[in-house]
C-alpha positions as CSV (number, residue, x, y, z in Angstrom):
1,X,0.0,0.0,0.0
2,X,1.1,3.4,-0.6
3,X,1.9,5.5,3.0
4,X,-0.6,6.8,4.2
5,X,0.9,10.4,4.5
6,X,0.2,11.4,1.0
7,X,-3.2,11.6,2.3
8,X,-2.8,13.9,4.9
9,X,-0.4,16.3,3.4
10,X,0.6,17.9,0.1
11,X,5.0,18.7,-0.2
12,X,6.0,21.0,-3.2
13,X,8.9,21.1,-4.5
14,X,10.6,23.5,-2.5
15,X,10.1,21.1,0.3
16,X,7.4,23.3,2.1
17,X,4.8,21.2,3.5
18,X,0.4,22.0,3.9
19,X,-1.8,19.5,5.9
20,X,-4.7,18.3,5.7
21,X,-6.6,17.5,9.0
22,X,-10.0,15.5,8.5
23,X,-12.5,15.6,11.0
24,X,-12.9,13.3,14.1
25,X,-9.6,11.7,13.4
26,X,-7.7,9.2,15.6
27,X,-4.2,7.3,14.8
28,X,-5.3,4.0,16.2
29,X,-8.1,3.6,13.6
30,X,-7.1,5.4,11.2
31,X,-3.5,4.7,10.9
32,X,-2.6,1.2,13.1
33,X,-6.1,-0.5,12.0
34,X,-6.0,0.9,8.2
35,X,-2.7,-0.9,7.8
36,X,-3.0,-3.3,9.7
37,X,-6.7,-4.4,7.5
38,X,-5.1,-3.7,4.1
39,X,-1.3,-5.2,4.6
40,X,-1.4,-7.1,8.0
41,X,2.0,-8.7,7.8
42,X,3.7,-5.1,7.2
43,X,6.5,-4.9,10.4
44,X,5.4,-2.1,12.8
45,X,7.9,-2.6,15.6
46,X,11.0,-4.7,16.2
47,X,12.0,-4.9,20.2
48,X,15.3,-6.1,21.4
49,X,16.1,-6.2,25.2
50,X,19.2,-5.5,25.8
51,X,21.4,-7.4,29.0
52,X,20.5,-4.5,30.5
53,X,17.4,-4.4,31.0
54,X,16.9,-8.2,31.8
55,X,16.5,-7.1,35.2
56,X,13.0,-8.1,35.2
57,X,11.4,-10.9,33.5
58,X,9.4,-10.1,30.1
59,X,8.8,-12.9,27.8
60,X,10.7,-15.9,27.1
61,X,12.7,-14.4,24.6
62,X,14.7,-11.4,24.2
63,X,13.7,-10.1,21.0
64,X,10.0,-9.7,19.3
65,X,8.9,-8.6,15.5
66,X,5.3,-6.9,15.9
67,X,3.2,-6.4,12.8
68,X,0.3,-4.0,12.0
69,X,-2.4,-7.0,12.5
70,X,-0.5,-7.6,16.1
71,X,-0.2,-3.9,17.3
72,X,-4.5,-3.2,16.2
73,X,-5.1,-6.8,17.8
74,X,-3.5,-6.3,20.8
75,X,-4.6,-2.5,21.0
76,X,-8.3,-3.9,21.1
77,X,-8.0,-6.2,23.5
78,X,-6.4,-3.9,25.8
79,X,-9.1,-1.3,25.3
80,X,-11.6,-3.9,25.9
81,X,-9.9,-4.4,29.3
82,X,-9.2,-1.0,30.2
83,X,-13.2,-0.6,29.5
84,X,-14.3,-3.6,31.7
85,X,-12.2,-1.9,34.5
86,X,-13.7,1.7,34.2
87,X,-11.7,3.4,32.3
88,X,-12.8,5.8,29.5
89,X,-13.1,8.7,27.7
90,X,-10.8,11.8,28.7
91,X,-9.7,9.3,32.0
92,X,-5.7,10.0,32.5
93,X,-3.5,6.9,32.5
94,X,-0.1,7.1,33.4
95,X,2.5,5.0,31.2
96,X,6.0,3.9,33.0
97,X,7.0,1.3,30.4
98,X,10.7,2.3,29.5
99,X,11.3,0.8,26.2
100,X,9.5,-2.4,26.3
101,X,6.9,-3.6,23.2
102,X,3.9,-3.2,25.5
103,X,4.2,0.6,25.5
104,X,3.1,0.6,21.6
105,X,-0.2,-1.3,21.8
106,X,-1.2,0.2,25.0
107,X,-0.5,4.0,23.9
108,X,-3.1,2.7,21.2
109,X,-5.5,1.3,23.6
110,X,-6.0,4.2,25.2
111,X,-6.1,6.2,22.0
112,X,-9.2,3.8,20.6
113,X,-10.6,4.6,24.0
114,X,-10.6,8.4,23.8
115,X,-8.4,8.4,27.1
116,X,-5.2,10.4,27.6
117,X,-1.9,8.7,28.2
118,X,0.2,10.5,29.9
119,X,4.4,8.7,29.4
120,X,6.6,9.3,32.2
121,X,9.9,8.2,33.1
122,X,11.0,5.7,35.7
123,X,13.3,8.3,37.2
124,X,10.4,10.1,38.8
125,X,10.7,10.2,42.8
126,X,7.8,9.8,45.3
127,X,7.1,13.8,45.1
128,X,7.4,13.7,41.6
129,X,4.5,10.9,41.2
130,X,2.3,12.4,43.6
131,X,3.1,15.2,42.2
132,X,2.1,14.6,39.0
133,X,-1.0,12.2,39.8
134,X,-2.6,14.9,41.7
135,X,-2.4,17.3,39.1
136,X,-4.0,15.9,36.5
137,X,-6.2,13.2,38.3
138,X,-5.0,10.4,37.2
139,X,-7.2,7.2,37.2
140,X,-4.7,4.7,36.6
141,X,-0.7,3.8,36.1
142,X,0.5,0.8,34.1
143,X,4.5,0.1,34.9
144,X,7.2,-2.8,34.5
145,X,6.6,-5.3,36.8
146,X,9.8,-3.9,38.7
147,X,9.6,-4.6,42.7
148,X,11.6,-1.1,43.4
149,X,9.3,0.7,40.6
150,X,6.5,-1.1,41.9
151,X,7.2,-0.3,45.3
152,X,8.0,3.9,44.4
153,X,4.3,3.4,42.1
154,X,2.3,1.9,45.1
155,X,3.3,4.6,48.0
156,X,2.6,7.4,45.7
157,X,-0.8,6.1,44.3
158,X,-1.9,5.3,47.5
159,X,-0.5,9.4,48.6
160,X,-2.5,10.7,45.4
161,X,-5.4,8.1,45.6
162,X,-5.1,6.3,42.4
163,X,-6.7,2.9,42.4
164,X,-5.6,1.1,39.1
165,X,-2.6,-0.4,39.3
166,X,-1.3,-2.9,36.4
167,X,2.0,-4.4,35.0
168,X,3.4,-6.0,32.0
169,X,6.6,-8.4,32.4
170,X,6.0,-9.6,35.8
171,X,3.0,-9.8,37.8
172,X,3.7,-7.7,41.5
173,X,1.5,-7.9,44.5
174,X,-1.3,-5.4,44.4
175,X,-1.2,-4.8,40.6
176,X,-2.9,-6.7,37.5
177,X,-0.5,-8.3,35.2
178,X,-2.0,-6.4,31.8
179,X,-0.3,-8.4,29.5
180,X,-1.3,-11.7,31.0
181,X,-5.2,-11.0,31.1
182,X,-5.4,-9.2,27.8
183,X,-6.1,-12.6,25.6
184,X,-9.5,-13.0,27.8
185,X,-11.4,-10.0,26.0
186,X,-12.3,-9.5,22.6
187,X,-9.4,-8.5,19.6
188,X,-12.1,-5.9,18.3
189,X,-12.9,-2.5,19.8
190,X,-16.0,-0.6,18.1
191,X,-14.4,3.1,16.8
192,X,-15.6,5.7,19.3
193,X,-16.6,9.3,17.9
194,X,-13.8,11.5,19.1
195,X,-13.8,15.1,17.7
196,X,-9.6,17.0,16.7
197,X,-9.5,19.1,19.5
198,X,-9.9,16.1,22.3
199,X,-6.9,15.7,24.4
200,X,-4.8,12.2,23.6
201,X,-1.4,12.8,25.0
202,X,-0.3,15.0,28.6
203,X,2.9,15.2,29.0
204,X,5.2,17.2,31.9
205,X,8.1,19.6,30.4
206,X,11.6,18.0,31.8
207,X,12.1,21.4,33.7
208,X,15.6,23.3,33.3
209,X,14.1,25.7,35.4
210,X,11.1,25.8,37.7
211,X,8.7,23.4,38.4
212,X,7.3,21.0,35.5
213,X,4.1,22.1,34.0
214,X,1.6,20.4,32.2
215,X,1.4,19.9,28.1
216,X,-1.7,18.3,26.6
217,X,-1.8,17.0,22.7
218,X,-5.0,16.6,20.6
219,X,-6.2,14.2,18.0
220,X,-4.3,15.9,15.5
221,X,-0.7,15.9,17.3
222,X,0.3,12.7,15.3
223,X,-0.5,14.5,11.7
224,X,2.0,17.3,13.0
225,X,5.0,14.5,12.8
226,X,4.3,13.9,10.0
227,X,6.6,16.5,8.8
228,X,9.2,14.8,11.6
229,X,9.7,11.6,10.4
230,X,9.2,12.9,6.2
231,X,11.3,16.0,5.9
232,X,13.8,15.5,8.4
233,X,14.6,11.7,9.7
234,X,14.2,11.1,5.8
235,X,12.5,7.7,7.1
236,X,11.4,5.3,3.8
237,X,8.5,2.6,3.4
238,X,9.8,-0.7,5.0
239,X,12.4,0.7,6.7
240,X,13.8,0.7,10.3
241,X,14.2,3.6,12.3
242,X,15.7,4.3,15.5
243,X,15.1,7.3,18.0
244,X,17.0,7.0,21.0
245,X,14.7,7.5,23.9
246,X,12.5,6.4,26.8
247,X,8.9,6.2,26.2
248,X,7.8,8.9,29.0
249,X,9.4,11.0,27.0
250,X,8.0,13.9,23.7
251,X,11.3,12.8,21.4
252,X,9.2,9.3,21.7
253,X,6.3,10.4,20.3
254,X,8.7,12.0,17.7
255,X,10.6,9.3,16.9
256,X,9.4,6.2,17.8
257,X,5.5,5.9,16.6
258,X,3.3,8.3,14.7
259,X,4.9,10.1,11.5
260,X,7.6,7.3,11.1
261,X,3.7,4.7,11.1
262,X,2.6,7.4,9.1
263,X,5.3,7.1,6.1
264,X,5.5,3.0,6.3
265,X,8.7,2.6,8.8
266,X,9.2,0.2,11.5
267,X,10.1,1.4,14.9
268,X,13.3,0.1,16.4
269,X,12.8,-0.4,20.2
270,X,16.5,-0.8,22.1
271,X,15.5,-1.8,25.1
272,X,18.5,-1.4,27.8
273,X,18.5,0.2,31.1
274,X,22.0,0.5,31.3
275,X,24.1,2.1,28.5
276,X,26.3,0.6,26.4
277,X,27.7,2.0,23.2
278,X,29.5,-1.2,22.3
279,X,26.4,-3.2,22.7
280,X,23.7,-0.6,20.8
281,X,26.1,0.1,17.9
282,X,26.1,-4.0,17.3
283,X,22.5,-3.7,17.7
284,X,22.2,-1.0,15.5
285,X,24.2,-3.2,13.0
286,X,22.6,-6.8,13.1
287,X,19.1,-5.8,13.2
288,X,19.9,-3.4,9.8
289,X,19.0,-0.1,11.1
290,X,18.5,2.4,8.6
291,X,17.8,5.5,9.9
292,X,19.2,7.0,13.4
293,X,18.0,9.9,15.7
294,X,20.2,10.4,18.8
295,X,20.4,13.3,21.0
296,X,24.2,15.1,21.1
297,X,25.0,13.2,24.3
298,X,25.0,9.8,22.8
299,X,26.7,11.4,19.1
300,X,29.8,12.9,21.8
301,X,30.3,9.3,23.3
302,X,30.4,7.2,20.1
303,X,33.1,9.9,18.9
304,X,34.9,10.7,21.8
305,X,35.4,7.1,22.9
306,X,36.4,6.3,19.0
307,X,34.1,3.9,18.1
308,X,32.6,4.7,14.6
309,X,34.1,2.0,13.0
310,X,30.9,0.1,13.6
311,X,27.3,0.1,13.5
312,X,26.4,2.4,11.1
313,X,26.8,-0.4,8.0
314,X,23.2,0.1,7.1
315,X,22.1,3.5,8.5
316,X,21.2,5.8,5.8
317,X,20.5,9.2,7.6
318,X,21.3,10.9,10.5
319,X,19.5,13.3,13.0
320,X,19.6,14.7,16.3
321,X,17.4,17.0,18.9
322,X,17.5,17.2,22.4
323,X,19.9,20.5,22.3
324,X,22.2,22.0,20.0
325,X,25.2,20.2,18.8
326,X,28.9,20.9,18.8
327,X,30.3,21.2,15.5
328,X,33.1,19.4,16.2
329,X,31.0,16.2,16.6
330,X,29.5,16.6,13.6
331,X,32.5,17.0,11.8
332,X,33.9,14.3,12.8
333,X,31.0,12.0,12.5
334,X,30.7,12.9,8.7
335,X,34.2,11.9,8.6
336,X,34.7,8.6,10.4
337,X,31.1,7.5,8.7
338,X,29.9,9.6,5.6
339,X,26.8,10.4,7.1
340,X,25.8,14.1,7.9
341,X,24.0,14.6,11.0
342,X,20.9,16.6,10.8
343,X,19.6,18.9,13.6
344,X,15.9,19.5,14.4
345,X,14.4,21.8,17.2
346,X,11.3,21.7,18.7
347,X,9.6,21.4,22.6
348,X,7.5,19.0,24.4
349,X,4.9,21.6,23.4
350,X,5.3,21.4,19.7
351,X,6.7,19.5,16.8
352,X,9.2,20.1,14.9
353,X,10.0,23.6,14.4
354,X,13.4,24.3,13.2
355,X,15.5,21.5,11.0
356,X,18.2,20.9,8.6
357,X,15.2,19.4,6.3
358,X,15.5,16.7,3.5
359,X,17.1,18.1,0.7
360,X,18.6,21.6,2.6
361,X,22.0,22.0,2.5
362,X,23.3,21.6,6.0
363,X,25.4,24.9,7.7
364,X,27.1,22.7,10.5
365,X,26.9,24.8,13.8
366,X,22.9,26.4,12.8
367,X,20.2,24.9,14.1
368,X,18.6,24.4,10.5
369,X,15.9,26.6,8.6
370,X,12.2,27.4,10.1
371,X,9.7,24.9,9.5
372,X,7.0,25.6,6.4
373,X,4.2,24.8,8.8
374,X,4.5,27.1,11.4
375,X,7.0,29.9,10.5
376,X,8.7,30.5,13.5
377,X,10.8,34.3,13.5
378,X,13.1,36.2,16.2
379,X,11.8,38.9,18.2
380,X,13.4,41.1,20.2
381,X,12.3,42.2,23.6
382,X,9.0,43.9,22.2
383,X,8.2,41.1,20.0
384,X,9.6,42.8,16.9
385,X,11.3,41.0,14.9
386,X,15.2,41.3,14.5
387,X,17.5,42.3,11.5
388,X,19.6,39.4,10.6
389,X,22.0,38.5,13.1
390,X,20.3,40.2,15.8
391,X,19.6,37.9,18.8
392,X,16.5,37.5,19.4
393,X,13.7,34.8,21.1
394,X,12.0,32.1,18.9
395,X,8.8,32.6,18.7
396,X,5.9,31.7,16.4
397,X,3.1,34.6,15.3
398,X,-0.5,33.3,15.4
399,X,-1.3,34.9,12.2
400,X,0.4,32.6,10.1
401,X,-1.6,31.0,8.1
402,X,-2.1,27.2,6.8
403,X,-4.0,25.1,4.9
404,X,-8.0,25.9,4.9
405,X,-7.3,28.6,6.7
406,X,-6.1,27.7,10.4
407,X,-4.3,29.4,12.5
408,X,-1.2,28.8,14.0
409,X,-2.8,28.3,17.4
410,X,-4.9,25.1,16.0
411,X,-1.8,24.1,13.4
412,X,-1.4,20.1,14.5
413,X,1.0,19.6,16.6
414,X,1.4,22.4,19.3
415,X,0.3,22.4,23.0
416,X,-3.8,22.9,24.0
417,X,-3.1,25.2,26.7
418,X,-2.0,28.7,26.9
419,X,1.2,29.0,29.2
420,X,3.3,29.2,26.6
421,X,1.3,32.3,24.7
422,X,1.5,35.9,25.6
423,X,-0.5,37.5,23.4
424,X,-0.3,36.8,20.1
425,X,3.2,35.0,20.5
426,X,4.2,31.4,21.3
427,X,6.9,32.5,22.8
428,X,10.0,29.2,22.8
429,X,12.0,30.6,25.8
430,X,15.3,30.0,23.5
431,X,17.1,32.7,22.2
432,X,18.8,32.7,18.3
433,X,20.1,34.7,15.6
434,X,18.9,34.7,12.0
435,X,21.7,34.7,9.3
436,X,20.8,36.5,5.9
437,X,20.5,32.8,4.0
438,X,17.6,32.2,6.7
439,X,19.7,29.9,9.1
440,X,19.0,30.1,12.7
441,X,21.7,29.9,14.9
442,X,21.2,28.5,18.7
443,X,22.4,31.0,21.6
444,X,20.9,29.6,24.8
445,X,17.9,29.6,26.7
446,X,16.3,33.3,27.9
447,X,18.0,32.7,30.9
448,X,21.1,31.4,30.1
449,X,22.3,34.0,28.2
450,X,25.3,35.6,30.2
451,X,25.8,39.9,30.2
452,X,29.4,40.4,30.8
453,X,30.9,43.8,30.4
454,X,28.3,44.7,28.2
455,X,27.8,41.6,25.6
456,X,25.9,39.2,25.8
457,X,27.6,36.0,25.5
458,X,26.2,32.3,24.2
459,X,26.9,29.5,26.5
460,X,26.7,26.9,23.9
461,X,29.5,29.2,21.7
462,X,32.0,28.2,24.3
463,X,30.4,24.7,25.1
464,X,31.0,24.3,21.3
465,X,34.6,25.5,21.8
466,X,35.5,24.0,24.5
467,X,34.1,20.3,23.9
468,X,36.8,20.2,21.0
469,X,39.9,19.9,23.3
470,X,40.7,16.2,23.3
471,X,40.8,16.5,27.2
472,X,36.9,17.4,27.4
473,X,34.8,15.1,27.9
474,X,31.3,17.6,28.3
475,X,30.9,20.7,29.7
476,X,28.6,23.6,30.9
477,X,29.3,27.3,30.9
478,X,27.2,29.4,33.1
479,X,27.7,33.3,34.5
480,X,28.3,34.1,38.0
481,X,28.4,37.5,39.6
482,X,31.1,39.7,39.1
483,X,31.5,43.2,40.6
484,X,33.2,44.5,37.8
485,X,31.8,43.0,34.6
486,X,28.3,42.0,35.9
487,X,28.6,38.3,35.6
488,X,32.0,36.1,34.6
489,X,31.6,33.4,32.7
490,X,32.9,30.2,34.4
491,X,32.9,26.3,32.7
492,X,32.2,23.6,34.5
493,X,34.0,20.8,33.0
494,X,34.3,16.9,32.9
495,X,37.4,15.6,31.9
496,X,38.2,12.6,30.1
497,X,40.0,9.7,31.6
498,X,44.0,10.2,31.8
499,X,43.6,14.3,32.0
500,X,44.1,16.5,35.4
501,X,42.3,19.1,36.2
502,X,44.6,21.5,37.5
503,X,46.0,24.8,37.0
504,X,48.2,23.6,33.9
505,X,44.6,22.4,32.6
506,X,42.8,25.6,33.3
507,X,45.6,27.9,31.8
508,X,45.4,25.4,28.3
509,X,41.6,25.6,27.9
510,X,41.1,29.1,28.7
511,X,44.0,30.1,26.0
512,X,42.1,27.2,23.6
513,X,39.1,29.3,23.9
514,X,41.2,32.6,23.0
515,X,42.6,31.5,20.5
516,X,39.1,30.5,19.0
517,X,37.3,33.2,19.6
518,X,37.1,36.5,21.6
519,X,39.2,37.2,24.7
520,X,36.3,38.2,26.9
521,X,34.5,35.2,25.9
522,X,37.2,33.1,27.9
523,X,36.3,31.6,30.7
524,X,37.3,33.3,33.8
525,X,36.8,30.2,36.0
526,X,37.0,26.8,35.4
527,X,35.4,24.4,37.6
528,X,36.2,20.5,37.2
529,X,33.6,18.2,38.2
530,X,32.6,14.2,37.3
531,X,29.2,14.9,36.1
532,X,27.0,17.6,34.6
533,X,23.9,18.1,36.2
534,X,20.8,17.3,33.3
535,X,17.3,16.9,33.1
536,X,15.7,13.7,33.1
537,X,15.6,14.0,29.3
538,X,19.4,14.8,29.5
539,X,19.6,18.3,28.9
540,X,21.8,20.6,30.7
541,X,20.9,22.2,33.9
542,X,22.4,25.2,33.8
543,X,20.1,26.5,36.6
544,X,21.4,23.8,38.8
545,X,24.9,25.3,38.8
546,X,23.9,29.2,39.1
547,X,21.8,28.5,42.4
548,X,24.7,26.0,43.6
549,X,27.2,28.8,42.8
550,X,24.5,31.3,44.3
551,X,24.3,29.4,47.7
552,X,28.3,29.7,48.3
């Protein structure tokens, strides 16, 4: 069958995209089932546990092939057991799944339903569970039959008062074993009438600063990645792609489900608990990957650690999100494997909103060109926006325009609520410059941005700088106060193994960053430390090492 895409969006030849949104759409029926009834035996998911994650017992065997037919079968009989239980329409059911094959038929469950998943990771303490039930009322939580997970799941539904409790893997005192009761109830669930704008997917933003708030997703979220998987992973019919990410996580609804289902790829489901380059590169080689999606962090280890003389036999395209990217990686990437790595930027609020898209040449360092659906610009601080190379914030006007006339507020693909307008601005939080060719170039987040002696410096310029000295391993640069120049810029750095970080050190990678770029860019201090601080989602908390600074 042809992929069902080129019936929800139009591409011209300049690669700008228009979609087309029909009413009372839902990706379970429309998508998993309409494969699934005209080529059944098309692959949808391939799962491989790595020895890892074989903490916990799943299935007899380690690795699983799921096919359309498998993923709407499945998907119907969990619905129908979800149903006999209570749970329905616009009901909130937490997913802590990690990477294991259940994840993919349940998220579909609950989408045939008209219920609202809401993915989170396993990470989450006590506070952060309760936290999060309370919120947004949760009726359920289905997790890995972990004891410890379990355990963490139990105290905080009983805290928040949430009384369904079910695994998959392993069946746990006080919770259902899902996956062992699902074969009772029937493998067909009647379609429900659902209309766009009701809410399928909540998620909580990771939180580099403040306190996690809540995103919701409509029917129509899934069309928006459409453009994700199409224009920039460059995913084919009958491929494989591979995302790396957990499941409670927005780069998995990016990467590892609805445009890549959309366009006829198979999802490539990794499942480790414990990373292990060696091990997923081999992966990524046996099981014939052919197109890759990593965030920096995973990029930085594969070429720092020299190991890009494997794995990427069959990969045919390259991408990355998460945060910027240090051109040095790149570089050497393209080198060692002949593949290009292609950035994208978007939030857990959005889709894709900034890429180096299919068929764009790429300007290593830039954060790619704006995306045809939702035209984000740079403002300055009264939301006008800036000359070229002025720094300004990303935003997106609501004006803009798109196919039969929608705004940008109800474009598929961005956030229900409206924390993240102020007026007639979605306003990104991140702060960029425009070059004259249209390329936007990544400065740091709002607050980030450090004001010494009058500039205004990028953390991620230096970051970039610094992470080429063979002796870095990663690194954060931050402000702290200064009397004399308002704020200093200080790195905190992680070395690589064999390197010292003393005052030899410090003298060598402040005159590296001299001789690179501008003297008062240097860094002033140099702290050397054995981790940076990161989200949950792995993004650096530069917050976390102002207000330690701040409290000394």
């Amino acid at each position: 069958m042809t992929p069902l895409y080129t019936e929800f969006c139009d591409v011209d030849s300049r690669g700008n995209m228009t979609l087309h949104v029909p009413d009372g759409f839902n990706f379970a029926f429309d998508v998993v089932d309409r494969i699934a009834a005209e080529e059944p035996d098309k692959r949808a998911l391939v799962w491989v546990q790595d020895e890892s994650a074989a903490l916990y017992p799943v299935t007899e065997q380690h690795e699983r092939t799921l096919t359309f037919s498998d993923i709407s079968r499945l998907s119907s009989q969990t619905a129908n057991f979800f149903a006999a239980r209570g749970i329905g329409f616009g009901d909130r059911v937490m997913l802590i799944l990690k990477r294991h094959y259940s994840y993919w038929y349940i998220l579909a469950a609950l989408h045939k339903l008209g219920a609202v998943a809401m993915p989170a990771t396993y990470m989450l303490n006590h506070d952060d569970l309760v936290y999060r039930m309370k919120k947004t009322e949760a009726k359920a939580v289905v997790c890995l039959g972990e004891d410890g997970l379990c355990k963490k799941i139990r105290a905080a539904s009983e805290a928040a008062g949430v009384t369904g409790l079910y695994t998959v893997g392993n069946a746990v005192p006080g919770f259902e074993r899902l996956d062992a009761l699902i074969s009772e109830y029937p493998d067909t669930f009647p379609r429900i009438k659902n209309e766009n704008s009701d809410p399928i997917l909540l998620y909580f933003t990771s939180g580099t600063t403040g306190r996690p708030k809540i995103v919701i997703h409509d029917e129509t979220y899934p069309i928006g990645h459409i453009q994700t998987a199409l224009l920039w992973h460059n995913v084919r019919d009958n491929g494989l792609h591979l995302s790396v990410a957990d499941t409670g996580w927005a780069k998995s609804s990016w990467g590892k489900i609805y445009g890549q289902w959309f366009c006829g790829s198979a999802v490539f489901a990794y499942d480790f608990d414990a990373f292990s380059a060696v091990r997923m590169l081999d992966v990524i080689e046996r099981c014939g990957v052919t197109t890759f999606c990593a965030p920096p962090t995973i990029y930085r280890f594969f070429v720092k650690n020299d190991l890009l003389d494997r794995g990427f036999g069959h990969v045919e395209y390259a991408t990355t999100a998460g945060e910027a990217i240090n051109p040095e990686i790149v570089e050497t990437f393209l080198r060692k494997t002949g593949l290009q790595i292609h950035s994208g930027y978007g939030q857990t609020e959005s889709t894709l909103l900034v890429a180096d898209f299919v068929g764009v040449p790429v300007r290593v360092g830039s954060m790619g060109r704006p995306s045809s659906l939702y035209h984000p610009i740079v403002v300055d601080e009264f939301g006008v926006e800036c000359e070229d190379d002025e720094p300004g914030e990303i935003v997106l006007p609501a004006e803009g325009r798109y196919d039969s006339g929608l705004c940008v507020r109800s474009c598929p693909g961005l956030d229900l609520g409206d924390t993240v307008w102020d007026g007639d601005l979605y306003r990104t939080g991140d702060i960029a410059r425009r070059d004259r060719d249209g390329y936007l170039w990544f400065i740091g987040r709002v607050d980030d941005v450090i004001k010494s002696s009058g500039y205004r410096i990028s953390p991620f310029e230096i970051e970039s700088v610094l992470i080429e000295h063979p002796a870095v391993m990663e690194c954060a640069v931050t402000g702290i106060p200064d009397e004399k120049r308002g704020f200093a810029v200080k790195a905190t750095v992680v070395l690589r193994d064999g390197y010292r970080g003393d005052l030899a050190m410090t003298n060598e990678l402040r005159e590296f960053v001299r001789r690179r770029t501008a003297d008062y860019k240097a860094p002033r201090i140099i702290k050397y430390v054995d981790k940076i601080p990161r989200t949950f989602s792995g993004k650096i908390r530069h917050v976390e090492i102002r207000e330690s600074d701040a409290k000394k």
